[in-house]
LUMTI-114071 format. One record per residue: residue number from 1; x, y, z of N, C-alpha, C, O in turn. Coordinates in steps of 0.1 Angstrom, whole numbers, plus 5000, padded with zeros to 4 digits. Layout:
REM residues N
{NUM, {X, Y, Z}, {X, Y, Z}, {X, Y, Z}, {X, Y, Z}};
...
This chain:
REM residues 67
{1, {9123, 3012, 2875}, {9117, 3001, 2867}, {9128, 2993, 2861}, {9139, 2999, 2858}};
{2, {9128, 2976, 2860}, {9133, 2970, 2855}, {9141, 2974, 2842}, {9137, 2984, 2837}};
{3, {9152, 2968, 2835}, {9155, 2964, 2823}, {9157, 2955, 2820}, {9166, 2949, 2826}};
{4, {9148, 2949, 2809}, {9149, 2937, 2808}, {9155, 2934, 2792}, {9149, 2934, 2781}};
{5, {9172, 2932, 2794}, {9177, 2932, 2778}, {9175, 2917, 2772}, {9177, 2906, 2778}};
{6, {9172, 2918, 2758}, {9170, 2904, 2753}, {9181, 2908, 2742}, {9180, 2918, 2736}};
{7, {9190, 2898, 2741}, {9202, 2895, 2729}, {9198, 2888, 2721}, {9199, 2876, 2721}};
{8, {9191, 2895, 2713}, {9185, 2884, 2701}, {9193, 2879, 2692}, {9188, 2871, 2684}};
{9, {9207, 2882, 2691}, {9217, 2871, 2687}, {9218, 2858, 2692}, {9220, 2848, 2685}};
{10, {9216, 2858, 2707}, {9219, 2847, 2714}, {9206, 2838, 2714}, {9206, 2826, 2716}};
{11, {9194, 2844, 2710}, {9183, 2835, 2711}, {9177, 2824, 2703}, {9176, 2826, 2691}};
{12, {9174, 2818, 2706}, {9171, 2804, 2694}, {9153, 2803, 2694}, {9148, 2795, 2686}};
{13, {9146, 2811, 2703}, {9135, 2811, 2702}, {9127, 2800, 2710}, {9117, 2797, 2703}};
{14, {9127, 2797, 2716}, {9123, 2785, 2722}, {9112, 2786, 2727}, {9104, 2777, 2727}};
{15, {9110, 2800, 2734}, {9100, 2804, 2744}, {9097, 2797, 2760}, {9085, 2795, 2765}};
{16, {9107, 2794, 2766}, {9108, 2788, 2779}, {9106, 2802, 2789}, {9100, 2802, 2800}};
{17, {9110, 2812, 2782}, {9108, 2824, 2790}, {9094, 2831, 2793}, {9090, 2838, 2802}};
{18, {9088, 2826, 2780}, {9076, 2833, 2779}, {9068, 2823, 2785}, {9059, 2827, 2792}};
{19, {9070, 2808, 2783}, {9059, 2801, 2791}, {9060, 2802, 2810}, {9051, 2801, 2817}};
{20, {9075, 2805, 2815}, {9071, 2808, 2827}, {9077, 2817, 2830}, {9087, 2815, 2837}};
{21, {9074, 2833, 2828}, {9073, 2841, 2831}, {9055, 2840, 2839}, {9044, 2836, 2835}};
{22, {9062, 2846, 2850}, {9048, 2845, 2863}, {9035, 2850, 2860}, {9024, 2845, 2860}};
{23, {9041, 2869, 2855}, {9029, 2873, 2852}, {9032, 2880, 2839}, {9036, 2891, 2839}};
{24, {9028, 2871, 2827}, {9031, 2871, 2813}, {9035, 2883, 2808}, {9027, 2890, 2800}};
{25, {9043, 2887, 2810}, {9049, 2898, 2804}, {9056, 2898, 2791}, {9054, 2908, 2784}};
{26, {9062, 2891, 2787}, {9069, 2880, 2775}, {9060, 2878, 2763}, {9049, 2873, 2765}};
{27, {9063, 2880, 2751}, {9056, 2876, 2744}, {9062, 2874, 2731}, {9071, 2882, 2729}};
{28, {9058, 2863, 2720}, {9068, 2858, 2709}, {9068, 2871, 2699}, {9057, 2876, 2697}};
{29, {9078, 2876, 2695}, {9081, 2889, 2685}, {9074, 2882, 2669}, {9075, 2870, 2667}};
{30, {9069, 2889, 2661}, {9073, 2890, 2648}, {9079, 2897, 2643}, {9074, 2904, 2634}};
{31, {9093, 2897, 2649}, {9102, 2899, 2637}, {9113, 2887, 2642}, {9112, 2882, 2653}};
{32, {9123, 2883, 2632}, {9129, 2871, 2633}, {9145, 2880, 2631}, {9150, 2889, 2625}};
{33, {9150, 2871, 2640}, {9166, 2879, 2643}, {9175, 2866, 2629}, {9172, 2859, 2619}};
{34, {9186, 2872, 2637}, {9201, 2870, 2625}, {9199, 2855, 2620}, {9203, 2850, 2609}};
{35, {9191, 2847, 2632}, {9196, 2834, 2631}, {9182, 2825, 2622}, {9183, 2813, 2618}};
{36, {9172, 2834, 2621}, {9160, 2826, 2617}, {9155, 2820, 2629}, {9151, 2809, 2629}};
{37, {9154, 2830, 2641}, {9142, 2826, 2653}, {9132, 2837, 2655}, {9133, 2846, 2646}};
{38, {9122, 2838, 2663}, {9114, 2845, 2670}, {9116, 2850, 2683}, {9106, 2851, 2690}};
{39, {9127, 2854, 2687}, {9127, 2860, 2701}, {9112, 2865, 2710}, {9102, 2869, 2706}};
{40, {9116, 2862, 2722}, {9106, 2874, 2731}, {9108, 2885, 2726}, {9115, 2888, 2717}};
{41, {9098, 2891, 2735}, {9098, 2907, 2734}, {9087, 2912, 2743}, {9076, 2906, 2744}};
{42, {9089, 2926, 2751}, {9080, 2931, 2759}, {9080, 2941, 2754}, {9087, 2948, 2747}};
{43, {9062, 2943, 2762}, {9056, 2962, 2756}, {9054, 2963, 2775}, {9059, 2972, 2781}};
{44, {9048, 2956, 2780}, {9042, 2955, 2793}, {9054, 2955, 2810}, {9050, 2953, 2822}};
{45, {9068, 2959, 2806}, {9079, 2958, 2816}, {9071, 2963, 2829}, {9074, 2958, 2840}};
{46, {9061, 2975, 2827}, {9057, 2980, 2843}, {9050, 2970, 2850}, {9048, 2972, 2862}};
{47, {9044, 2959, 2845}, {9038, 2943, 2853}, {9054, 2934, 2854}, {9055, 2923, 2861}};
{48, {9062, 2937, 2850}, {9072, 2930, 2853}, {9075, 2930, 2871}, {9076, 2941, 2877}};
{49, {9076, 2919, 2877}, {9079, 2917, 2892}, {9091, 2916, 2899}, {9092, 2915, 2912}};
{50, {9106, 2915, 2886}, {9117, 2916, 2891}, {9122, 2898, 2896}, {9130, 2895, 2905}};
{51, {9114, 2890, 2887}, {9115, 2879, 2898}, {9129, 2871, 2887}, {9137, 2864, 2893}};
{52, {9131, 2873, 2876}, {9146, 2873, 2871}, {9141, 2853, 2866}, {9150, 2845, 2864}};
{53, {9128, 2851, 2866}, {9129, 2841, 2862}, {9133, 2836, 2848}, {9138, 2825, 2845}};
{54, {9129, 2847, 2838}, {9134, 2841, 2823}, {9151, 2845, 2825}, {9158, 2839, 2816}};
{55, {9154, 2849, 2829}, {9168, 2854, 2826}, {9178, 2841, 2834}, {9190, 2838, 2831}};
{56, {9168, 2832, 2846}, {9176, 2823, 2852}, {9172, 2807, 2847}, {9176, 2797, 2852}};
{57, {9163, 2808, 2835}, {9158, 2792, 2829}, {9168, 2799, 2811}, {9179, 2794, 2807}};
{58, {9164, 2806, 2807}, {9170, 2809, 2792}, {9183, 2801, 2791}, {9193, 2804, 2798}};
{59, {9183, 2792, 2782}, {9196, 2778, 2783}, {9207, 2787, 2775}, {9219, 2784, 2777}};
{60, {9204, 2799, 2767}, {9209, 2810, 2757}, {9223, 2818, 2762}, {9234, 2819, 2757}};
{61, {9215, 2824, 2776}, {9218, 2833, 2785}, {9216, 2847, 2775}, {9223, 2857, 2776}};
{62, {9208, 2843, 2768}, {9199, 2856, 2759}, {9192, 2865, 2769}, {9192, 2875, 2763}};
{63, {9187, 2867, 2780}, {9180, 2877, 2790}, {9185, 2879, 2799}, {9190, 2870, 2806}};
{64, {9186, 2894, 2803}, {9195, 2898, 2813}, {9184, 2910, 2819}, {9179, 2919, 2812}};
{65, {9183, 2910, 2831}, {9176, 2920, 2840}, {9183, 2929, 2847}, {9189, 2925, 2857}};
{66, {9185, 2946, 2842}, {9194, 2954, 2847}, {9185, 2965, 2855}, {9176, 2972, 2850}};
{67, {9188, 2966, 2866}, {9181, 2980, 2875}, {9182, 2992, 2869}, {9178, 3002, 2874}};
């Protein structure tokens, strides 16, 4: 199964990831990181498809997908 790490240091919240992630896996957290954002956050990684799209739009370089 996927890993899918989010640096919520690096994120500003924007949610580019979560609007095109394929099959919605992504979803806005409530809890707010160091910077005063909303990061993603996943419960659902076993629908995740491997397709590395939030990790290759995130302007952050906040998401990283590790095997």
């Amino acid at each position: 199964m996927p890993k899918l790490y989010i640096e919520e240091k690096y994120c500003k919240g924007c949610g580019i990831c979560i609007e095109f992630c394929p099959v919605k896996v992504l979803k806005q957290s409530q809890k707010m990181n160091s910077r005063g954002y909303f990061p993603p956050e996943s419960e659902e990684m076993d629908k995740c498809k491997e397709c590395g799209m939030c990790s290759l739009l995130c302007p952050d370089f906040a998401i990283v997908i590790e095997e």
